[in-house]
C-alpha positions as CSV (number, residue, x, y, z in Angstrom):
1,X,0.0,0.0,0.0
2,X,1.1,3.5,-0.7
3,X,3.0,5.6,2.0
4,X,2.6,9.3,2.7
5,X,5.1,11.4,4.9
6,X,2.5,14.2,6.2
7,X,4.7,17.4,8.5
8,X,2.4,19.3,10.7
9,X,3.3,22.7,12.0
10,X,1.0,25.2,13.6
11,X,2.0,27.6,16.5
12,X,0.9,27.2,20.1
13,X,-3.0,26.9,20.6
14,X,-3.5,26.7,16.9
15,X,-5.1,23.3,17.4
16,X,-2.1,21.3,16.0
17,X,-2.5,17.9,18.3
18,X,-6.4,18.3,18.5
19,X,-6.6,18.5,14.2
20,X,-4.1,15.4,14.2
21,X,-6.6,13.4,17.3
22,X,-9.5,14.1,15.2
23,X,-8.4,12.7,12.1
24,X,-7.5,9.7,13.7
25,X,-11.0,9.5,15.9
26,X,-13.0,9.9,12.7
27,X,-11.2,7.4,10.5
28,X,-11.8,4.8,13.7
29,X,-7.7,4.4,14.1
30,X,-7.9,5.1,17.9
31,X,-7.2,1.9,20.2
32,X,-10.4,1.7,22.7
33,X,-7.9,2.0,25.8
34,X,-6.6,5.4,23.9
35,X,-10.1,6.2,23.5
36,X,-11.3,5.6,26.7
37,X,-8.4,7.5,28.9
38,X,-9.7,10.0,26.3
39,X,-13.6,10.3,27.4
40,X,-11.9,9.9,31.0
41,X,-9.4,12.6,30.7
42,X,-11.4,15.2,29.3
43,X,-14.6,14.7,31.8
44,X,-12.2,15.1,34.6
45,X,-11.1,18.7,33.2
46,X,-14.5,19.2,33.3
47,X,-14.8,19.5,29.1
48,X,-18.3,18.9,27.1
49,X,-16.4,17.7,24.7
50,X,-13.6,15.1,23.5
51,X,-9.9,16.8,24.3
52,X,-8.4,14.9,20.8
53,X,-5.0,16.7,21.6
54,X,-4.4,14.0,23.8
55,X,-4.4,11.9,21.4
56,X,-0.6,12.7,20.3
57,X,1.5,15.1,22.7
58,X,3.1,11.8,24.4
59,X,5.8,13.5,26.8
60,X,4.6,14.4,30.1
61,X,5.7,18.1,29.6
62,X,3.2,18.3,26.3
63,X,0.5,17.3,28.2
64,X,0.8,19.5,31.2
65,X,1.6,22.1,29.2
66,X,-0.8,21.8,26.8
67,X,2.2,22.4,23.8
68,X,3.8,20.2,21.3
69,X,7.8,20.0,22.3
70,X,9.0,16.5,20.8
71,X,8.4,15.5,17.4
72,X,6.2,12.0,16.9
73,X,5.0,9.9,14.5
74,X,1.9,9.2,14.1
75,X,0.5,6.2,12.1
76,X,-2.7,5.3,10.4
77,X,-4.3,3.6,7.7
78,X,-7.5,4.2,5.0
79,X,-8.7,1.9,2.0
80,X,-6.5,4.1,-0.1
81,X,-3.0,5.0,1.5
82,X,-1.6,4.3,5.0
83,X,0.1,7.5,6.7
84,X,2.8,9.1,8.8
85,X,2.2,12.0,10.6
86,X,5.3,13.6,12.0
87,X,4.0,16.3,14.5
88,X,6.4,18.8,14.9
89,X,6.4,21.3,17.4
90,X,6.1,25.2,15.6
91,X,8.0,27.3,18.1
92,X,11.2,28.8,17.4
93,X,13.1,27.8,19.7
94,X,12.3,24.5,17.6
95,X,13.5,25.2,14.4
96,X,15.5,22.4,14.0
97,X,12.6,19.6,15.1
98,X,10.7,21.5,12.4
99,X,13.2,20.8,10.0
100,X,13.7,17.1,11.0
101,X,9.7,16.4,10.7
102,X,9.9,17.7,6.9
103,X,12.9,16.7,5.3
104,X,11.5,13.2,5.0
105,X,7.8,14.3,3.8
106,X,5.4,14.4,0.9
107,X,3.2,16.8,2.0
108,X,2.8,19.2,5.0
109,X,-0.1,20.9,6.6
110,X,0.4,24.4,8.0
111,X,-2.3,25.2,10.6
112,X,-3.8,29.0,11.3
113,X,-5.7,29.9,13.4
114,X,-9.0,32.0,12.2
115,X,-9.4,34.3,14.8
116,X,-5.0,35.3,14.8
117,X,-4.9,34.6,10.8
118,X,-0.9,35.0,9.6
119,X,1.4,35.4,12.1
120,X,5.2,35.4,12.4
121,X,5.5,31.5,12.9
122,X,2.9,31.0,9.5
123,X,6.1,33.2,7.9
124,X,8.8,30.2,9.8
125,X,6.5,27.4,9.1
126,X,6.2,28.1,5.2
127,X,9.1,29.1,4.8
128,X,10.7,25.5,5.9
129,X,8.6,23.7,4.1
130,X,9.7,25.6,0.9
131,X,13.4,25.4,1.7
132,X,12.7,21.7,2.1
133,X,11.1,21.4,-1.2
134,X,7.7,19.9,0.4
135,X,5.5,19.6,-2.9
136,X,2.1,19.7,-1.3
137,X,1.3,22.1,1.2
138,X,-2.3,22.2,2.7
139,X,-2.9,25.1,4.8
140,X,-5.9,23.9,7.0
141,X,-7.5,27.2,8.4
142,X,-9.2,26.0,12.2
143,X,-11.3,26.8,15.0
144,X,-13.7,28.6,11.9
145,X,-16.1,27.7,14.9
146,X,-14.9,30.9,16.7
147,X,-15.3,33.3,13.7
148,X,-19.1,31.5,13.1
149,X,-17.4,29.9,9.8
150,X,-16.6,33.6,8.2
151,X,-16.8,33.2,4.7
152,X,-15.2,37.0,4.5
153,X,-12.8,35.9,7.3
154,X,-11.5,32.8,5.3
155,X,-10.8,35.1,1.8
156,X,-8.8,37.4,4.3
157,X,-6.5,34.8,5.3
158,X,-6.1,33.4,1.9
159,X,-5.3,36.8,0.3
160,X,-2.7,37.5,3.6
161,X,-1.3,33.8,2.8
162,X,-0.7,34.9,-0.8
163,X,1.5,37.8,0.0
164,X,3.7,35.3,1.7
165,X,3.7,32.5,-1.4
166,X,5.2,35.4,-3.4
167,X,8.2,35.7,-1.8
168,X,9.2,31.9,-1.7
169,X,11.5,30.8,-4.2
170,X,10.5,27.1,-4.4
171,X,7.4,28.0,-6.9
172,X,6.5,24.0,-8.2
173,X,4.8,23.2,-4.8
174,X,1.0,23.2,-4.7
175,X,-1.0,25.0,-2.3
176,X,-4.2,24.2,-0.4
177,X,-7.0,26.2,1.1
178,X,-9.2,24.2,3.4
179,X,-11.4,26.0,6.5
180,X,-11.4,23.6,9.3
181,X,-13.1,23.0,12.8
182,X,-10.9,20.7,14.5
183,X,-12.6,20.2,17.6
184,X,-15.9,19.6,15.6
185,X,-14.8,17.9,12.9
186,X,-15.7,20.1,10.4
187,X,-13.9,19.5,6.8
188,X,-11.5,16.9,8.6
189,X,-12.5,13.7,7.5
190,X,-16.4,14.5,6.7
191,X,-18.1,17.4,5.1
192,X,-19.5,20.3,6.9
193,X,-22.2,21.7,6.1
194,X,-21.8,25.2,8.4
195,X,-19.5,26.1,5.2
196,X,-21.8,25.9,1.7
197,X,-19.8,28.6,0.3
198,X,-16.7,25.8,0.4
199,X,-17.1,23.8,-2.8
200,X,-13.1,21.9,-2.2
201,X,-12.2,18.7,-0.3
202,X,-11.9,18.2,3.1
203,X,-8.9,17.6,4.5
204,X,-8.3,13.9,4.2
205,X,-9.9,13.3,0.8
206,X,-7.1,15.8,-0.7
207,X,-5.0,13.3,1.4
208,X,-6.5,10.1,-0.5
209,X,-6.6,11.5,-3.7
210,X,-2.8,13.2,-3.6
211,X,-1.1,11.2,-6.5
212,X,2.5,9.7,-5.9
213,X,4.0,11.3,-9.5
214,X,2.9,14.7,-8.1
215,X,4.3,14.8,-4.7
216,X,7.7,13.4,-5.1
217,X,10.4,15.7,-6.4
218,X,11.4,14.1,-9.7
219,X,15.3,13.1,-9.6
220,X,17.7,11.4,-12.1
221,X,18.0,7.3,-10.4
222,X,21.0,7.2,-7.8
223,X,22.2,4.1,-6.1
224,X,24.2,4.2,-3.3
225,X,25.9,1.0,-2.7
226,X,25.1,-0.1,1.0
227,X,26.5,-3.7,1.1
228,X,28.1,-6.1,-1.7
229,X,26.4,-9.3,-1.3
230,X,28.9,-12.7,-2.4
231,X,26.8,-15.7,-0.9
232,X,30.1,-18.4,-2.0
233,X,27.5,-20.9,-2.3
234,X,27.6,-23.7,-4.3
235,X,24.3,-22.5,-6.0
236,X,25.8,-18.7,-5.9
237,X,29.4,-19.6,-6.0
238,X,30.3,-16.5,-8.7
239,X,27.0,-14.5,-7.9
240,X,28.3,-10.6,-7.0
241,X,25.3,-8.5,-6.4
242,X,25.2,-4.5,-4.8
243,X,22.5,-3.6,-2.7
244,X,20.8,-0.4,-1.7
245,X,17.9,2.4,-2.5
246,X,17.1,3.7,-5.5
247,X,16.4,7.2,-5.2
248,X,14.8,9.7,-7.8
249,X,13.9,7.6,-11.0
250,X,13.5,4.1,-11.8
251,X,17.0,2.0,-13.1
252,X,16.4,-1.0,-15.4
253,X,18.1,-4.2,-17.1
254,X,20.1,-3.1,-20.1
255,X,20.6,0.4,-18.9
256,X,23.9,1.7,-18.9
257,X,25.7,2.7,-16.1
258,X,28.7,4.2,-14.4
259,X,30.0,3.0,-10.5
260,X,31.8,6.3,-8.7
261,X,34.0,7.3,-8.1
262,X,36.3,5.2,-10.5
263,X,34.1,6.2,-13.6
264,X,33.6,2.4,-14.9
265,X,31.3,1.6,-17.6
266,X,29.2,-1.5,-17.6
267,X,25.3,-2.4,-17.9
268,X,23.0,-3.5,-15.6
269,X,22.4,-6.9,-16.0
270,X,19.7,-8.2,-13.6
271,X,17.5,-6.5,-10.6
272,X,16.7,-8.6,-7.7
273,X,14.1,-8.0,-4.5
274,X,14.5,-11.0,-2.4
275,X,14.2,-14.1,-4.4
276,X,12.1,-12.3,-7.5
277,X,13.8,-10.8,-10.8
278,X,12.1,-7.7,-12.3
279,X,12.9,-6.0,-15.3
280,X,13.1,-2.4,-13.9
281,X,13.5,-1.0,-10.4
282,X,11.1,1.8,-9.1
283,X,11.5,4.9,-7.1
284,X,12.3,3.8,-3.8
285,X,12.4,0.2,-3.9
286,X,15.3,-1.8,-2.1
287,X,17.3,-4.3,-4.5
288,X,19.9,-6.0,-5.5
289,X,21.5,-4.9,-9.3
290,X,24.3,-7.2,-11.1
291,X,26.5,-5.7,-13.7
292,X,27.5,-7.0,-16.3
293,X,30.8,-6.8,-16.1
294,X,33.5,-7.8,-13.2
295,X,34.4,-3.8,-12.0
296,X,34.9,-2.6,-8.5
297,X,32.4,-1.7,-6.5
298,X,32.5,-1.0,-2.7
299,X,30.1,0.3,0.0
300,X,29.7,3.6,-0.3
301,X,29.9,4.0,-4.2
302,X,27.3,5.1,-6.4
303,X,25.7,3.2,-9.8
304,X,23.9,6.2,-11.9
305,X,22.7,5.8,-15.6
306,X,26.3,6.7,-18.2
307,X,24.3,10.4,-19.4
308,X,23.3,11.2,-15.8
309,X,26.4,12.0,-13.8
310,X,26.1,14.0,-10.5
311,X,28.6,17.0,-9.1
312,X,32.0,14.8,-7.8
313,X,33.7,17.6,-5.9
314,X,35.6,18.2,-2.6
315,X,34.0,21.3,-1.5
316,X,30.0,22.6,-1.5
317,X,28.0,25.1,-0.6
318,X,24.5,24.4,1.7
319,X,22.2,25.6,3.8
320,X,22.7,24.4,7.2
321,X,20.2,24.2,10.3
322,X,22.3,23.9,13.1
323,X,21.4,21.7,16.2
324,X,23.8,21.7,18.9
325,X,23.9,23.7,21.5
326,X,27.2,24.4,20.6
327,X,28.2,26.8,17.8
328,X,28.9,25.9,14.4
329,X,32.4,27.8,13.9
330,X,34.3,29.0,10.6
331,X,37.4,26.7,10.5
332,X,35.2,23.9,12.7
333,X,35.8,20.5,11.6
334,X,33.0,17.7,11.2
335,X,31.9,14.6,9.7
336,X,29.9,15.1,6.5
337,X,27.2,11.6,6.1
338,X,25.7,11.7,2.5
339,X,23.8,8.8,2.0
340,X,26.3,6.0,3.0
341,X,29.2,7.9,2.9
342,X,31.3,10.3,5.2
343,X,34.2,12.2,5.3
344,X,35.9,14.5,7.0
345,X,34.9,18.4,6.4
346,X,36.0,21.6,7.6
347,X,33.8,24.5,7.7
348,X,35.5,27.4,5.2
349,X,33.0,30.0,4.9
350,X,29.9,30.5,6.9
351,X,28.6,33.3,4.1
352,X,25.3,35.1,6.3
353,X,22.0,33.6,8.2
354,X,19.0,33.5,6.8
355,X,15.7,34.6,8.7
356,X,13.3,32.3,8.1
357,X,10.6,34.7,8.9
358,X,10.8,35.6,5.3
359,X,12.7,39.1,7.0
360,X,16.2,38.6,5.0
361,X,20.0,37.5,5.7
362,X,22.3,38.3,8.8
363,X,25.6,39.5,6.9
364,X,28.9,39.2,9.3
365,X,28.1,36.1,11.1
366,X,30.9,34.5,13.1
367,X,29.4,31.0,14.4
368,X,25.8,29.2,14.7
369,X,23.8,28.7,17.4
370,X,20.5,26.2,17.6
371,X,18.5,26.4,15.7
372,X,19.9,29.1,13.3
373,X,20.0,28.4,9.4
374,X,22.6,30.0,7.3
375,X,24.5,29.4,3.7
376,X,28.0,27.4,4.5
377,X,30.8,26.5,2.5
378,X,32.9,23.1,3.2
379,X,36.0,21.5,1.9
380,X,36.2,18.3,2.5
381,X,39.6,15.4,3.0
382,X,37.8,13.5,-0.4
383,X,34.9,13.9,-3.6
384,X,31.5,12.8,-2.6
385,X,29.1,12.7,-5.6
386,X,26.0,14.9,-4.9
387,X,23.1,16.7,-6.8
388,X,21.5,20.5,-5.7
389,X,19.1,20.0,-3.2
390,X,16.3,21.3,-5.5
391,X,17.1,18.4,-8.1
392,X,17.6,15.8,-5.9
393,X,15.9,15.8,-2.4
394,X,18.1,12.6,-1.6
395,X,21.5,12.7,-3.0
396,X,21.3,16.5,-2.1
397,X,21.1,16.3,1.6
398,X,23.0,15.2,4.3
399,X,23.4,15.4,7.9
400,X,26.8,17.0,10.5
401,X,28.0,14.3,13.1
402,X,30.5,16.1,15.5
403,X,33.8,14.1,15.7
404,X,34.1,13.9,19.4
405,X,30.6,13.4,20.7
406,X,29.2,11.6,17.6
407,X,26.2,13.2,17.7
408,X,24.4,14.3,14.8
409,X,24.3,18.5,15.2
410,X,23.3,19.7,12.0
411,X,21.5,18.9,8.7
412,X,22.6,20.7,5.3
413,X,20.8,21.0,2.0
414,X,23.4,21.6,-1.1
415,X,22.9,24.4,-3.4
């Protein structure tokens, strides 16, 4: 069954966690104990109603708090598609959870709320999901409840969301309008009728009827090598096979390719998943290709088509959000992991930050702090093969590991 990555953002009170708890009341996907410390929680706060928000915020702090902090996923299923919902918090001092919950997803849905309309986090919230190259962006107006489903109100926040669309710079992403009650269900899953002047879908119907050729950035295939399989069998005695991901297209047999970084030649000769042979291998799919010819290929290489070469260079430029609590320095030196690979990079220009209020660039910037986001240069100790970020959501990405804690602190997206 198809799979679609859904990021949330809203900011606090916007009914984030209460849109998501709906969703899943009203397509049946709660458990009966969830439901029931539901109905059990929300009589005790005294509530005429079912609190869905508790539903998702999981850590202790969410729920006294009443605010989304972690990120989660949540997972549920319909006829059509099954779906992960990564709820990200959308406060800025959580930029960089933001940016986590996205880079992985299809689609995203930006919450406002009716009565506050755009604020300064819509700004953050878009302007992530654009810098992330997110294809389908819903932007589910809510609580229309409060504002007696405003017809007039609704227009208002479309033509103020506009004004903010014009300035992105990502302009192939489609954008969705849908007015929303998420504590009554209106427009969620079924159709309201408190809004007749709203002819579109609600929410999850544009969800079920999102098509997978539309959503996914289109990319020339890349296979990164993750493990060269030689079984020495009697039955597989000379059997060499390379398996991985195929990322951005679709490889088949006969096609000609190249393994980097040596720049050999040779064609693809069979595609395995598990014990079947197909003819072609689709976006996404895990397999095992044979060349062939007898060239070497190791862990970490790359098999492209021969006309289809990515970048191979020792230095790039990217935009970085930083997550450590300690600053991203000119001169620092870090692991780089793209894909499977990693290599040692030193930071040689950090150029300006960028607002991602949509409000400009910091010029003169001397170090990073969390959650900042800002153009970087690197050099690196050898090539990696990588694609611009708006080409190639896959080979164009890749994440900072600092060499003496190990710990992942940043995640950059090559220009």
């Amino acid at each position: 069954m198809e799979v679609l990555k859904i990021a949330t953002a809203g900011s606090v009170d916007d009914g984030k966690s209460t849109l998501i708890g709906r969703i899943l009341y009203d397509t049946k996907s709660l458990t009966s104990d969830k439901l029931e410390a539901i109905e059990k929680t929300s009589k005790q706060k005294g509530y005429d109603y079912l609190d869905f928000s508790l539903a998702t915020d999981g850590l202790v702090a969410e729920r006294e708090q009443g605010i989304t902090i972690d990120v989660a996923h949540i997972y549920f299923s319909t006829a059509k598609k099954s779906y992960i919902i990564a709820d990200t918090p959308g406060h800025v001092e959580y930029t960089r959870n933001m940016v986590t919950g996205a880079s992985t997803s299809q689609a995203a849905i930006i919450l406002i709320d009716a009565r506050k309309g755009v604020i300064e986090q819509t700004n953050r919230h878009f302007f992530i999901n654009n810098l992330l190259r997110v294809k389908d962006v819903i932007v589910a107006i809510n609580k229309m409840d409060l504002v007696d489903f405003s017809e007039e109100r609704y227009n208002e926040i479309k033509a103020d969301f506009s004004e903010l669309m014009a300035k992105r710079d990502y302009q192939d992403q489609n954008i969705t309008f849908i007015p929303v009650s998420a504590l009554k269900g209106d427009n969620v899953v079924n159709k309201s009728e408190n809004t007749p002047w709203y002819s579109g879908q609600t929410l999850l119907e544009h969800l079920e009827d999102l098509d997978r050729k539309d959503i996914f950035n289109a990319g020339t295939p890349r296979f990164p090598v993750q493990y060269v399989i030689r079984p020495k069998t009697d039955e597989f005695h000379d059997f060499r096979g390379f398996a991985g991901k195929v990322y951005g297209g679709e490889l088949s047999v006969g096609d000609e390719v190249v393994a980097l970084p040596s720049q050999t030649k040779s064609k693809i000769k069979e595609i395995y998943a598990y014990d079947k042979k197909y003819d072609t291998a689709s976006r996404r799919s895990s397999v095992t290709i044979t060349l062939e010819d007898e060239i070497n290929v190791s862990r970490g290489d790359m098999i492209v088509r021969a006309n289809e070469l990515p970048q191979i260079e020792k230095q790039f430029t990217a935009t970085i959000s930083w997550m450590d609590s300690e600053q991203l320095q000119a001169g620092g030196k870090y692991v780089v992991q793209h894909g499977v690979n990693k290599v040692l990079a030193k930071v040689d220009k950090i150029h300006h930050k960028i607002n991602p209020d949509y409000s400009g660039i910091e010029e003169g910037v001397t170090g990073l702090g969390m959650n900042d986001i800002a153009k970087v240069t690197f050099k690196l100790n050898k090539p990696i093969f990588f694609d611009a970020f708006k080409d190639h959501r896959t080979n164009g990405s890749f994440i900072l590991i600092d060499t003496k804690t190990n710990s992942t602190v940043g995640a950059g997206f090559i220009q």
